[in-house]
N, C-alpha and C positions, 0 to 999 in steps of 0.2 A: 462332438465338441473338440476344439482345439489341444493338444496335448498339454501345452503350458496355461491355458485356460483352466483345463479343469484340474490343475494341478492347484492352482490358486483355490479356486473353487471349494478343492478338501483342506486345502489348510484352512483357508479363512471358518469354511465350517467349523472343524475340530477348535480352532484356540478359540473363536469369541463361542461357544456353547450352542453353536445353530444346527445341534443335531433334528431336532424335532422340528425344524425349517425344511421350507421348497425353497429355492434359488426360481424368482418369477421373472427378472429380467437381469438384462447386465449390459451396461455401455461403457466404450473406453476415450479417455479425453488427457491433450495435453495441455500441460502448462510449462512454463519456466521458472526457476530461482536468481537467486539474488547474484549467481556467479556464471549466469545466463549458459547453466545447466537445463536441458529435457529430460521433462519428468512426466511416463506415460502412467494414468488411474485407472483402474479396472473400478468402475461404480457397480454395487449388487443389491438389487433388493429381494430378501430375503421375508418370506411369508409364513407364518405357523401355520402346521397343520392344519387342513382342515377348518382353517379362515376363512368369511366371506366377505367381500368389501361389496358397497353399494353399486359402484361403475367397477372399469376393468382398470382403467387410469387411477383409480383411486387406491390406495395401499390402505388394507386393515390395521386396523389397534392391535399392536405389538411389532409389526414389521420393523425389520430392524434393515434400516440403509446402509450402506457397507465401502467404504473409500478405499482401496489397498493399491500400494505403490506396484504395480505390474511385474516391475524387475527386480524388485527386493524383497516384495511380500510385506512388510511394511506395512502396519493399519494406520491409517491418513487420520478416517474417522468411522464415528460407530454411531446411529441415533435411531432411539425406537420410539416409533411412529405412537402419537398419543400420550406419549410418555408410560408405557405399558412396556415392560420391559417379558419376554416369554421365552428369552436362552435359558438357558443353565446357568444361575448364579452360580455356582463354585466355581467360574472362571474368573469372575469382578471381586473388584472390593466389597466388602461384606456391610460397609457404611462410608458415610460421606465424612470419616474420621484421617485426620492428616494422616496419624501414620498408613494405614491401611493404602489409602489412596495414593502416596509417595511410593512405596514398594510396590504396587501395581503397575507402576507407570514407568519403573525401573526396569521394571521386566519384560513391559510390550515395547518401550523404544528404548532398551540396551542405556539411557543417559543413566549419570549420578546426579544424585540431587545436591545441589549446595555447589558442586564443578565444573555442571552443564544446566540447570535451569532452578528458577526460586520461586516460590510464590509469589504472585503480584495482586491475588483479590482473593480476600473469602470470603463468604456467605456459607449461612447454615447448609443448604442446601448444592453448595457450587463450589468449586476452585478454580482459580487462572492462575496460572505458571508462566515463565517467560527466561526464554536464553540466558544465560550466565554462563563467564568464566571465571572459576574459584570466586564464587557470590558478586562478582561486577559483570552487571548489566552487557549485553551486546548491541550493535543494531548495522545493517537491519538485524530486528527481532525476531527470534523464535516463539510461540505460544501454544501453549497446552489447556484446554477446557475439559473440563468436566463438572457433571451434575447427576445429581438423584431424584427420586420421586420422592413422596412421601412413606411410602414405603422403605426408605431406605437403597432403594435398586438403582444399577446404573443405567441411566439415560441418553446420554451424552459424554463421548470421547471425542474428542477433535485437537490434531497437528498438527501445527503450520508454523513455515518459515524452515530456517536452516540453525543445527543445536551448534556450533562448530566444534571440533575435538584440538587438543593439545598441540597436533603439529601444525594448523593455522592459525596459532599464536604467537605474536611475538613480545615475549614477555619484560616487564618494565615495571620497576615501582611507578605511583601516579605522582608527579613533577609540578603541577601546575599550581605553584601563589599566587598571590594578586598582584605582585609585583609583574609577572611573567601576563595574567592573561587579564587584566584591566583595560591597556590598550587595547586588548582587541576588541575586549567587550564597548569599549567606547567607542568602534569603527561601527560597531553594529546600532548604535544608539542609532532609531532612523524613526523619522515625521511619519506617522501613519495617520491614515482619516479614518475613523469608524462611524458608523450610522447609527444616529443616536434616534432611538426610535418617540421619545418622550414631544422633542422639539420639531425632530423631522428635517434635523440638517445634520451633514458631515461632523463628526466633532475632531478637531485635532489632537494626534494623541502619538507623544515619545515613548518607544519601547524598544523594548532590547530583542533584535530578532533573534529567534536561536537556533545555533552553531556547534560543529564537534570543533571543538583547538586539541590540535596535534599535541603532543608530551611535551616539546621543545618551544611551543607559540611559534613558529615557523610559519604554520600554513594551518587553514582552516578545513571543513570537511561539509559541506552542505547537507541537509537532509535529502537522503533518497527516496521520495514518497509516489508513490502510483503508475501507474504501468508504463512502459516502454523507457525509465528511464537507464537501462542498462543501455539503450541504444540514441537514450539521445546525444543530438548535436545541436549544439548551442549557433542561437543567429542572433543578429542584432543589426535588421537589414530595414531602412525606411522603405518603404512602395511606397514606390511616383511613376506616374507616369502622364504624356502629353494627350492621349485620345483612349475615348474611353472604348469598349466592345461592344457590338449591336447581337442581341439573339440572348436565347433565354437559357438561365443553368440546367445543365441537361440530370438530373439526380437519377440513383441506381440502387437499389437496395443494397445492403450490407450482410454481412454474416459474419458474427463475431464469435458464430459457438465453436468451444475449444473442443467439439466431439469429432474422433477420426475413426477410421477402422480398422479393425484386427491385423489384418495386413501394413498398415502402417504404424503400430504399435511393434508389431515381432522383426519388423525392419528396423528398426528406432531412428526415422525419420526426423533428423534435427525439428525441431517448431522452426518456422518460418524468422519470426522473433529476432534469434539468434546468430541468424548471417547477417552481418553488419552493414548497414548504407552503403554503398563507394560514392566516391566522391562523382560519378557522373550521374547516380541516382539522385544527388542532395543537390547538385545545381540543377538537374530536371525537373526539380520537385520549385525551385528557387520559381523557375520561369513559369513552372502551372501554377504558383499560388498567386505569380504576379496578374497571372492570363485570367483567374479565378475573380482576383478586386477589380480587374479595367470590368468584367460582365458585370457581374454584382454587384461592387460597392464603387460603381463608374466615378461617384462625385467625391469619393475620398481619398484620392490620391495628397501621399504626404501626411497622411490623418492616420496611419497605422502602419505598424513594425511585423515582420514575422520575427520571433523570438526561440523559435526551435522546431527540430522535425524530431519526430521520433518511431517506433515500429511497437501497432498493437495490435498483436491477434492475427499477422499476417497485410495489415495495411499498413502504411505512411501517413501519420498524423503529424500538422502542422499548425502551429500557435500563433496568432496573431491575434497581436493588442493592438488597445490605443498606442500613438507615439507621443503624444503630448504630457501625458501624466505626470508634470512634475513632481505630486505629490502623491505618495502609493494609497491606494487605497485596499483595504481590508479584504473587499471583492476582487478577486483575483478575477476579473472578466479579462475571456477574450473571444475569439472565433479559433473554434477545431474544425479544422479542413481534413476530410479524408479522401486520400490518394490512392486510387487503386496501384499497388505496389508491378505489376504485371505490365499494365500501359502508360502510368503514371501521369491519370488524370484524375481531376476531381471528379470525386460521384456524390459527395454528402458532404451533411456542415450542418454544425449546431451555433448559434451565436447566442452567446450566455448573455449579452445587453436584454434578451429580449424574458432574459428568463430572471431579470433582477428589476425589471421596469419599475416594480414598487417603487424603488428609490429614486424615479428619476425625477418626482418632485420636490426633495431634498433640495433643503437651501445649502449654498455654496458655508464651509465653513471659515469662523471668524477669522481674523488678522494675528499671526503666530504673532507672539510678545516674548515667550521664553527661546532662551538660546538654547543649542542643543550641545553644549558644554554645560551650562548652567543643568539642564533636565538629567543629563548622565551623574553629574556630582548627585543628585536629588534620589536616584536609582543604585549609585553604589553599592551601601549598605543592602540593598535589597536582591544582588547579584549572587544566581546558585551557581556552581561547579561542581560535578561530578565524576569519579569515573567510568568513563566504560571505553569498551573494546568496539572499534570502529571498522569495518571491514574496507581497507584502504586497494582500490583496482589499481593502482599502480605497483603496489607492492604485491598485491595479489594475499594478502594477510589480513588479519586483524591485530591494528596496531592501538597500545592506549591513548586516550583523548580525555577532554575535559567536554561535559556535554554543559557549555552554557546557555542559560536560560533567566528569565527575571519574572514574577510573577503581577508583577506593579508596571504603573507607564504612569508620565506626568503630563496631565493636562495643556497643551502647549500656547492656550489664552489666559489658564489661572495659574498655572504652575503647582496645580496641586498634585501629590500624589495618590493613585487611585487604584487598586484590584480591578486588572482585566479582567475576570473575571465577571466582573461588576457592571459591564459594561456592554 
């Protein structure tokens, strides 16, 4: 075994209590963070003594799965198989009791509680934790799970996201009145359709999309949600074109798993991810998505936009909506195009029309009556702001923001106001 291998190997044994454990397998995988950081995982699964599982694929009752950050040593996560917990409890918390549980957690990832992360959910059985700076929320989010059996034992340890420390902060009382972030909130008031499942048509519906606003109302901060968006680039390109393509979509299997090998783990091989488009990859990409609609969707020329590329997993994903939509709808449909990043053709495509078709007998929804100055005045009152600490790439920091959001939207045929929720 590798020297830095099984160097992991005895720590991770010694701290989580897997003396009386076999080490039965171990695979290594990358991913990236939110600061389009590589981050190599040594996974372990780890088996008692003297265990016998049914198959060989199958892990016994107590095996404990094992996530540790490779180059830091660092436990990601901990879960024993069954929920049979068979380390050495004098390493865990003794019960699923806050204080106990908070000092444990202090001590396997170095954070302070209440300066670096807070509770966000309890159950008798469970806690969720989540990033904070001095008790204000961050995002993107950091989070911490944990749970117990009945017993009382730990089960479940799991960390994810990034905790940030003091010097990628830049610190600010929070600034934001209604006087300052009303306007914006009322740029964001916007017509949505949701799918009213009762009647089986669209129903139209005002709400407040939600935004990070800067400390200053300056500028706003979109949410950052799901993969590749550290590398997207934004389009807002119609496809047209005069003649459509004869021959059939040539498709290719995919591989999306983050597992690599030892050899490129002890190299620390950036993730693919992280080298950013150039600009002759993003117009190459322009012209296969164009060359991709004249085969495929030959009769919709002018009927759909690419709206962004982005990199996941080592490929080139490409977004293409409708172009007509003048009214947004709830269904975020489009077509994901994947691009082999290497020769920069298409090999694969999912089109989510085909995976929302339930709706396509939905009646068109009624005739708007309320204005959308009128619906914002309606929603005011109902308008949250909060602080948190926003990780800004241009600044390269986490700066303060106001995270707005509204839990209400006004019916835009009755003008009533209504709990999305409820809907």
């Amino acid at each position: 075994m590798n020297e830095q291998v099984q160097e992991l190997v005895d720590v991770t044994r010694e701290t989580l209590g897997l003396t009386s454990h076999q080490l039965k397998r171990y695979h290594f995988f990358r991913e990236t963070n939110h600061f389009n950081e590589t981050i190599y995982i040594m996974n372990m699964e780890w088996s008692p003594n003297n265990s016998e599982a049914p198959d060989e694929d199958i892990n016994a009752a107590g095996t404990a799965v094992v996530d540790v950050n490779f180059h830091t040593q660092e436990v990601r996560r901990i879960v024993f198989v069954q929920d049979v917990n068979t380390a050495d409890n004098s390493v865990y918390p003794s019960s699923a009791a806050k204080e106990h549980v908070i000092e444990w957690i202090e001590e396997m990832t170095e954070l302070t509680f209440g300066r670096q992360f807070l509770i966000a959910h309890e159950e008798e059985q469970a806690l969720s934790f989540s990033a904070a700076v001095d008790n204000i929320p961050v995002s993107p989010t950091g989070t911490i799970e944990v749970a117990f059996n009945d017993d009382g034992e730990l089960i479940l340890f799991s960390v994810d996201g990034v905790f940030p420390n003091e010097e990628q902060i830049e610190w600010e009382p929070f600034a934001l009145t209604p006087d300052k972030y009303e306007p914006v909130a009322k740029e964001q008031c916007q017509l949505l359709q949701l799918p009213d499942q009762e009647q089986e048509k669209w129903l139209p519906i005002y709400g407040i999309e939600e935004v990070f606003i800067t400390n200053d109302a300056e500028r706003t901060i979109t949410f950052s949600l799901g993969a590749g968006r550290n590398s997207f680039v934004a389009e807002d390109k119609i496809l047209r074109w005069d003649e459509p393509l004869e021959g059939e979509f040539e498709w290719k299997e995919m591989d999306f798993s983050p597992e690599v090998s030892l050899e490129t783990v002890l190299e620390k091989e950036p993730h693919p991810d992280t080298i950013p488009l150039t600009n002759a990859e993003v117009e190459a990409c322009e012209k296969e998505v164009l060359r991709f609609m004249r085969l495929v969707y030959s009769d919709e020329s002018g009927k759909r936009k690419l709206t962004g590329i982005y990199l996941q997993n080592g490929y080139v994903i490409a977004e293409i909506k409708h172009a007509e939509d003048e009214v947004k709808r709830a269904l975020d449909i489009k077509i994901k195009l994947v691009i082999e990043r290497d020769t920069l053709t298409a090999m694969n495509y999912i089109d989510q029309d085909r995976l929302f078709q339930a709706f396509n007998h939905f009646g068109n929804a009624d005739e708007v009556v309320v204005s959308q100055e009128d619906a914002f005045d309606k929603l005011r009152e109902h308008l949250e702001i909060d602080p948190v600490y926003v990780y800004d790439s241009e600044r390269e920091h986490y700066i303060m923001c106001g995270k707005l959001d509204c839990a209400y939207g006004v019916n835009a045929v009755t003008g009533e106001v209504v709990a999305l929720n409820a809907l």
